[in-house]
C-alpha positions in Angstrom: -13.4 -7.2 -6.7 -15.4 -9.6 -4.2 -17.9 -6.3 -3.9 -21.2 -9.0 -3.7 -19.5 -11.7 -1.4 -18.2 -8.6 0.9 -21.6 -7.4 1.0 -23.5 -10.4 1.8 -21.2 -11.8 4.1 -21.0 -8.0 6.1 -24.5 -8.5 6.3 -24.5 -11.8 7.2 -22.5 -11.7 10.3 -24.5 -7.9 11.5 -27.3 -10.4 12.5 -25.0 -11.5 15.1 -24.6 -8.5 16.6 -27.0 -8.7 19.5 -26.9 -12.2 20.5 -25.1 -13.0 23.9 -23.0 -15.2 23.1 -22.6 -17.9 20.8 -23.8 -21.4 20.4 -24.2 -23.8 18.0 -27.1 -23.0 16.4 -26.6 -19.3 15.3 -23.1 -20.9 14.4 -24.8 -23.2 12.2 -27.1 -21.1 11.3 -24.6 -18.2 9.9 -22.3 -20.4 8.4 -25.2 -22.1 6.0 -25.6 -18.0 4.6 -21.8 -17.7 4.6 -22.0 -20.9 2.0 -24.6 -19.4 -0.1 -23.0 -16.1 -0.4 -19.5 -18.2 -1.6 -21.8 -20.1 -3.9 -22.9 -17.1 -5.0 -20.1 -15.8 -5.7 -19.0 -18.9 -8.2 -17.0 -20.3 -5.2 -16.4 -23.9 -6.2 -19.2 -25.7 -4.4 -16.6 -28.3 -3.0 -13.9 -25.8 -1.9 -16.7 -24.1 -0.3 -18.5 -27.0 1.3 -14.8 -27.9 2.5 -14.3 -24.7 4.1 -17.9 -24.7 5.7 -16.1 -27.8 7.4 -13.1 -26.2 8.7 -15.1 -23.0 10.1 -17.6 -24.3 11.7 -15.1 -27.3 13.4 -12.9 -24.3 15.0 -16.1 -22.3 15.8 -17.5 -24.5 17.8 -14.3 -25.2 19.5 -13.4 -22.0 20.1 -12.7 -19.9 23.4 -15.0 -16.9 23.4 -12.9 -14.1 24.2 -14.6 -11.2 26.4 -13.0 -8.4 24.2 -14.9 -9.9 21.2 -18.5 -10.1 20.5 -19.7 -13.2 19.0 -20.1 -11.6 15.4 -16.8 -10.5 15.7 -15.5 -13.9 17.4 -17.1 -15.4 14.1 -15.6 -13.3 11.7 -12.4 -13.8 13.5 -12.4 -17.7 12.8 -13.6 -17.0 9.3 -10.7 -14.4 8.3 -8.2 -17.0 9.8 -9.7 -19.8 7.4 -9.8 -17.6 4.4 -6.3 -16.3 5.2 -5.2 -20.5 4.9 -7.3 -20.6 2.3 -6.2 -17.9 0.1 -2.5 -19.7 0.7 -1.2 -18.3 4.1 2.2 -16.8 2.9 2.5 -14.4 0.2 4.3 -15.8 -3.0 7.2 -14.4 -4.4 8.5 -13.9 -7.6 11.4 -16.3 -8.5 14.9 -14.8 -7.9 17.7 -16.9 -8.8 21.5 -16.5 -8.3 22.4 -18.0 -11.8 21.2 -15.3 -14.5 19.1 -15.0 -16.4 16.1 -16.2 -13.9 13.7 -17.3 -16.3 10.0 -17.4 -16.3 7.5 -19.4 -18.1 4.2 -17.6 -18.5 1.0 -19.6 -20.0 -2.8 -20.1 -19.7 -5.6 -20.0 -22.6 -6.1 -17.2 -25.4 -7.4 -13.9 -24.4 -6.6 -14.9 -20.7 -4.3 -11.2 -20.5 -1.3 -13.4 -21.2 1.0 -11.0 -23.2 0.0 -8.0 -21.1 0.5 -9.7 -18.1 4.2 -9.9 -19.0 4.7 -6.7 -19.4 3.2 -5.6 -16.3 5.7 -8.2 -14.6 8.4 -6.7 -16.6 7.3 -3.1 -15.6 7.4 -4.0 -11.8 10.8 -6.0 -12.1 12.3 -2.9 -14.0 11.1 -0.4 -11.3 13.6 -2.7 -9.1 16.0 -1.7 -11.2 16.6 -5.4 -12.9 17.0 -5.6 -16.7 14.3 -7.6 -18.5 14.5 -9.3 -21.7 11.0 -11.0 -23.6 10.8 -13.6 -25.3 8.0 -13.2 -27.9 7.0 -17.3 -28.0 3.7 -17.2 -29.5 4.9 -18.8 -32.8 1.2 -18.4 -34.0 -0.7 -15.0 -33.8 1.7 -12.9 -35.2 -0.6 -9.9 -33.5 0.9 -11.7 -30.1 4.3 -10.5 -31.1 3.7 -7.2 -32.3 1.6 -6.7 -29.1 4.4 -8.0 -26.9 6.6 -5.5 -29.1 5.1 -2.4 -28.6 4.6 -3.2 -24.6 7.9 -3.4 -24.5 8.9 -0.6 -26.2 6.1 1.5 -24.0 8.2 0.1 -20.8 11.7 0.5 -22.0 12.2 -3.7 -22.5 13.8 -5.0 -25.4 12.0 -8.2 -26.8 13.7 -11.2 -28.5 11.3 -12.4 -31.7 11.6 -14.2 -34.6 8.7 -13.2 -37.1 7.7 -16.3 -39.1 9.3 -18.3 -37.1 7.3 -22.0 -36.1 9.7 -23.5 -34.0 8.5 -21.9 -30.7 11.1 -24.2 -28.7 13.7 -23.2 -30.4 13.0 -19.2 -30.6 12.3 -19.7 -26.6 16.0 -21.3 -26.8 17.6 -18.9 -29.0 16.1 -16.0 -27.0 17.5 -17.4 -23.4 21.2 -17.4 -25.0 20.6 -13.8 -26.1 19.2 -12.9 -22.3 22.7 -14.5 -21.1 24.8 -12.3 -23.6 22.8 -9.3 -22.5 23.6 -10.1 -18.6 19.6 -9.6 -18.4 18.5 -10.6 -14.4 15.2 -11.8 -16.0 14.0 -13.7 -19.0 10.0 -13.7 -19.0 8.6 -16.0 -22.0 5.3 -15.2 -23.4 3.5 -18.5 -24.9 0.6 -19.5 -27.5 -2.5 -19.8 -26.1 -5.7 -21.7 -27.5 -9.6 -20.7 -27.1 -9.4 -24.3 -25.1 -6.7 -26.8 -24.0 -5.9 -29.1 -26.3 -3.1 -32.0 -26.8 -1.5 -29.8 -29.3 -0.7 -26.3 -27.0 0.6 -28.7 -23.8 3.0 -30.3 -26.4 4.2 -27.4 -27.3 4.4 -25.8 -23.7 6.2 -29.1 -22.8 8.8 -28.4 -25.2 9.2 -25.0 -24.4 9.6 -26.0 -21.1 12.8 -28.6 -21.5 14.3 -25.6 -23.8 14.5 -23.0 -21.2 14.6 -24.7 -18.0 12.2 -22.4 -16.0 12.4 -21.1 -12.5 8.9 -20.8 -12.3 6.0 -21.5 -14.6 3.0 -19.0 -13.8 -0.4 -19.7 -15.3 -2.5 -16.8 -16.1 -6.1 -16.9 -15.4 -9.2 -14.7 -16.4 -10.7 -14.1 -13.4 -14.3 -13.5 -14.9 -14.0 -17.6 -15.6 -15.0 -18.2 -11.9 -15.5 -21.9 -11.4 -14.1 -22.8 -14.9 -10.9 -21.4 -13.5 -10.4 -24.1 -11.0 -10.6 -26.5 -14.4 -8.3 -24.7 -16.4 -5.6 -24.8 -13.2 -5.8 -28.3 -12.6 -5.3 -29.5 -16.6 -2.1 -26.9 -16.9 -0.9 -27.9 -13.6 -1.2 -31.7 -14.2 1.1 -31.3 -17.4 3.5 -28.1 -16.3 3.4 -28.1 -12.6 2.6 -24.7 -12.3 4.4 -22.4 -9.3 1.8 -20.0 -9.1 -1.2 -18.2 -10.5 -2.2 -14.6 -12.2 -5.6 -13.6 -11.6 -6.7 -11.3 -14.5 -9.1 -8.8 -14.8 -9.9 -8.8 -11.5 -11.5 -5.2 -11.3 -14.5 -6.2 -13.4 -15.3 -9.9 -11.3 -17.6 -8.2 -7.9 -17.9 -12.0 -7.0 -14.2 -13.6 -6.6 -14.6 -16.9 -7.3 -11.8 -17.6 -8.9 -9.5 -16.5 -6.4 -10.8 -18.4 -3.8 -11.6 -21.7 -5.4 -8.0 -21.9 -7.6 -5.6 -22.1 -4.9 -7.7 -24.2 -2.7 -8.7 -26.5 -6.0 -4.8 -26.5 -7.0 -2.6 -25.8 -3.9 -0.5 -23.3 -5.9 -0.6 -19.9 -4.8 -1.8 -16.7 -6.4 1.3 -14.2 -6.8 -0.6 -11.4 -8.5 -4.5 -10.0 -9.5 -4.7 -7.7 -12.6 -6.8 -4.8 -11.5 -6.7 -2.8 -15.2 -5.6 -2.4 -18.6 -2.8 0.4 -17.5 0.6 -1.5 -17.7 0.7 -0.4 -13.4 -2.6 -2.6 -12.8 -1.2 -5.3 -11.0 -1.5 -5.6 -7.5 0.8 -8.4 -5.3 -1.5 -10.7 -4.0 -1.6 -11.2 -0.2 -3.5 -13.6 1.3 -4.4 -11.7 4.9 -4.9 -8.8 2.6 -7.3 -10.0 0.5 -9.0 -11.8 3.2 -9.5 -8.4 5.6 -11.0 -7.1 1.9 -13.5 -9.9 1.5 -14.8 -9.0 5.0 -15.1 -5.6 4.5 -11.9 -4.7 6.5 -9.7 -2.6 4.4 -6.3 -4.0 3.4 -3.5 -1.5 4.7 -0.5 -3.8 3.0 -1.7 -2.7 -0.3 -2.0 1.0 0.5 1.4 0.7 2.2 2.3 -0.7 -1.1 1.0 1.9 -3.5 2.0 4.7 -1.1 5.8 3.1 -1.8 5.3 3.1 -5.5 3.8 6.8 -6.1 4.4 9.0 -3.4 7.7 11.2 -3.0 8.5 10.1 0.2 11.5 12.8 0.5 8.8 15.4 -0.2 6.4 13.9 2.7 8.9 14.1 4.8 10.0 18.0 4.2 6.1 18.9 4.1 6.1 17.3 7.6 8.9 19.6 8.4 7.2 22.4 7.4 3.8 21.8 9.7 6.0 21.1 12.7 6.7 25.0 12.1 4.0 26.8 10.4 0.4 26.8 10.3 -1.3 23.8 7.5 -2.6 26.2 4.5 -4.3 25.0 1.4 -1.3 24.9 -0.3 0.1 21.9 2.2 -3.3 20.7 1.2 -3.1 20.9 -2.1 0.4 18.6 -1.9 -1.0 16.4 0.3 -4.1 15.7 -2.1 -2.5 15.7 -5.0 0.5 12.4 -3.7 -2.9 10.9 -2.1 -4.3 11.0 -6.2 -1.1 9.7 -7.3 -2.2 6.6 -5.9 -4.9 5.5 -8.0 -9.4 6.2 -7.7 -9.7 7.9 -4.5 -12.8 5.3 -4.2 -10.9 2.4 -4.4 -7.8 3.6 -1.6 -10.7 3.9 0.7 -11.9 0.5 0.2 -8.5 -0.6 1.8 -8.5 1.5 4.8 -9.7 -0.9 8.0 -13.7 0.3 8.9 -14.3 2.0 5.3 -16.5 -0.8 3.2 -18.9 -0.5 0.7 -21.7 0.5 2.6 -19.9 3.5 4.4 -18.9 5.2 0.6 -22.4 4.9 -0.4 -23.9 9.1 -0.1 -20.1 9.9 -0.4 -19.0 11.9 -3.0 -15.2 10.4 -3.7 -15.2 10.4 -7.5 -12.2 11.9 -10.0 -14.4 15.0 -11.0 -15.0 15.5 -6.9 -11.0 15.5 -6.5 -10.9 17.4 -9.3 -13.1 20.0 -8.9 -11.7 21.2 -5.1 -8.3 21.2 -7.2 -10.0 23.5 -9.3 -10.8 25.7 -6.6 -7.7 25.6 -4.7 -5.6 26.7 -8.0 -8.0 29.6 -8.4 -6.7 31.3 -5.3 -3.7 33.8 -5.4 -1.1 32.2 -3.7 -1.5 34.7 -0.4 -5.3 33.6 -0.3 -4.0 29.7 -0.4 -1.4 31.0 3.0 -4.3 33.0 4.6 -7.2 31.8 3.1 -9.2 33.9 6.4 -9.1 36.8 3.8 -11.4 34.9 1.6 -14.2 37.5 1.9 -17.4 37.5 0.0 -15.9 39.3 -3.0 -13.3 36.6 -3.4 -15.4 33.5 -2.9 -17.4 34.7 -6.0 -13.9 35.4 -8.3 -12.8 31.7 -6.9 -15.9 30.4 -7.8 -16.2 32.0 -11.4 -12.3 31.1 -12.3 -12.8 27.4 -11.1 -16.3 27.0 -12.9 -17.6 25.6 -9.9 -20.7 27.6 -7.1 -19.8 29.4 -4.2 -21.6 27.1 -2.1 -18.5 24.8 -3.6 -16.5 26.9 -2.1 -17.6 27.2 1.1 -18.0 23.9 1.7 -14.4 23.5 0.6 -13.4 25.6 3.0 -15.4 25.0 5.9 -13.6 21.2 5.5 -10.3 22.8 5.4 -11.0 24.7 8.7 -11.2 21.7 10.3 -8.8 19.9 8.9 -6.7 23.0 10.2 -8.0 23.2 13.7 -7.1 19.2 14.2 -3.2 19.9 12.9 -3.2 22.9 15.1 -4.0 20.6 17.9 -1.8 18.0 17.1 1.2 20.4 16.2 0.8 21.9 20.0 0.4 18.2 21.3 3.9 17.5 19.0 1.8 14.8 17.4 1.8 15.6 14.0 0.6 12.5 11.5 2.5 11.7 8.2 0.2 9.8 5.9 3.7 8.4 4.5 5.2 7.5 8.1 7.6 4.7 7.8 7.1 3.6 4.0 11.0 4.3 3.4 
């Protein structure tokens, strides 16, 4: 996601690096590359000429401060501009007191629709809320017995009416069952077409006055880029939509869509689909996401992830346990393994502040890499993981055979660890002992 617009734009402002100061030309200069890289990156051209504007105004109007360089006074301005750009605040979900809240979800065929709602459903049930679906797609049955077996796979019953045509009324009949269940959310999953037509925003209108929505949320393919900004405005025109759902975010490298929707539409983004798995949907923050497009990590959504997958009462006894003993590689092997909980090891470093693209490039981060020192690690009696100084020769080689991997592996492995022991040796002396999960509870 944004991979080629990070990229150009990171190279785009190192050119800045050794001027004095800055002045209106190199301003000028930069921000005419910053507008081909958002062209580039199917930014719609007016959104980006717009936001050319609103840079380059605050640039040159700008107090240079003496902590920052001029590249980094630029890319200051710029982050603040995408941040208002990408919507400022971070939408929420709608929460209402009367139950159920209910949810309209729509957008075109093969947009990710149906899975989208499930993922929402996932999320809201991980909160503990119960979710009812309403299977509204009154024509691709396969849309039903999708939604069906989603639900099933999350533990969500769904309300359907096989053969059904009335979607208005299933939409109806399946809000009155949500009330009888005392469900906290009712999310309805609509019919689609290949394009809009009169016919579907008739249809959406009337499944709109039947269930009253909280929120409508349009669902967007992401890999539409500038037709996205299109497909917003017609829904949004006929719905009025309270937010967006980027989808299949991981496979667009440019992120045009993103950045040209909200700004096209004024409604903000609430999440990006990052995956098929039913846990690939990320909250979309507009700081976040704009630290990302500038190569500068995005430590809300690690914070975020670290919430979801890691066993924070388990973090906290491991960092119990170094304030008294010595780290082994069996507080390594812990440590790694609620790390891999939290998705590709590739992609977590992408959000960490100073960690872009170009610094992963001869690094070996990959699942067979995290995979393969597991290997090793397990191959150890448990006394060699406690005092792994008695690894001699003779051991490395048994290690080496049982974890298929070289010796060389091996070594290296362990040579890492050292370390990584010597630095918690210091810091446990210094009583400054870090917790990765510090602060997430």
């Amino acid at each position: 996601m944004f991979e080629a617009l990070a990229g150009r734009l990171e190279e785009t402002f190192s050119r800045l690096r050794g001027r004095g100061k800055l002045s209106p030309e190199n301003i000028r200069e930069t921000l005419r590359e910053v507008r081909r890289a958002l062209l580039e990156a199917d930014v719609n051209y007016k959104v980006a000429r717009d936001f050319i504007r609103q840079v380059e105004g605050r640039a040159l109007g700008v107090t240079v401060l003496r902590s920052l360089s001029p590249g980094q006074q630029l890319v200051k301005v710029v982050h603040e501009a995408l941040v208002e750009l990408l919507g400022g605040e971070t939408a929420q979900l709608a929460e209402s007191a009367e139950i159920p809240t209910r949810i309209l979800f729509v957008g075109l065929q093969g947009s990710g629709k149906t899975t989208t709602v499930a993922k929402v459903a996932a999320r809201l049930k991980k909160q503990g809320k119960v979710v009812l679906l309403g299977a509204v797609d009154v024509h691709r049955p396969a849309a039903v017995d999708q939604l069906q077996t989603l639900g099933s796979g999350i533990g969500a019953q769904v309300y359907a009416e096989p053969g059904e045509r009335d979607a208005a009324g299933v939409a109806r009949r399946g809000w009155e069952q949500a009330r009888k269940l005392g469900a906290d959310y009712y999310l309805v999953d609509t019919a689609g077409r290949l394009q809009i037509d009169e016919a579907m925003m008739a249809e959406l209108a009337q499944v709109r006055a039947a269930v009253d929505p909280h929120q409508i949320l349009l669902v967007v393919d992401g890999l539409t880029g500038q037709e996205a900004v299109a497909v917003s405005e017609a829904f949004h025109e006929r719905l009025t939509l309270a937010g967006v759902v980027l989808t299949k975010m991981e496979g667009d490298g440019r992120g045009g869509a993103a950045l040209s929707t909200r700004a096209a539409t004024g409604v903000p983004i609430l999440f990006v689909g990052t995956g098929e798995g039913i846990e690939a949907l990320e909250p979309f923050h507009p700081a976040g996401m704009a630290s990302r497009i500038l190569g500068m990590g995005d430590v809300l959504a690690l914070v975020e992830r670290a919430q979801e997958t890691v066993d924070l009462e388990e973090a906290a006894q491991l960092q119990t346990r170094l304030a008294k003993e010595e780290f082994t590689l069996e507080h390594f092997l812990r440590q790694m393994r609620e790390v891999r909980k939290m998705g590709p090891l590739e992609d977590l470093i992408k959000l960490i502040p100073g960690l872009g693209g170009k610094a992963l490039k001869n690094v070996a981060v990959g699942e067979k890499d995290i995979g393969r020192v597991e290997a090793i690690v397990l191959s150890m009696t448990l006394h060699e993981r406690r005092r792994p100084e008695i690894l001699n020769g003779s051991r490395r080689k048994r290690i080496a055979r049982g974890s298929g991997t070289s010796v060389q592996e091996v070594n290296r492995l362990l040579r890492d660890f050292d370390q990584m022991r010597r630095m918690f040796g210091r810091l446990r002396k210094g009583g400054k002992l870090p917790n990765a999960f510090q602060g997430l509870s």
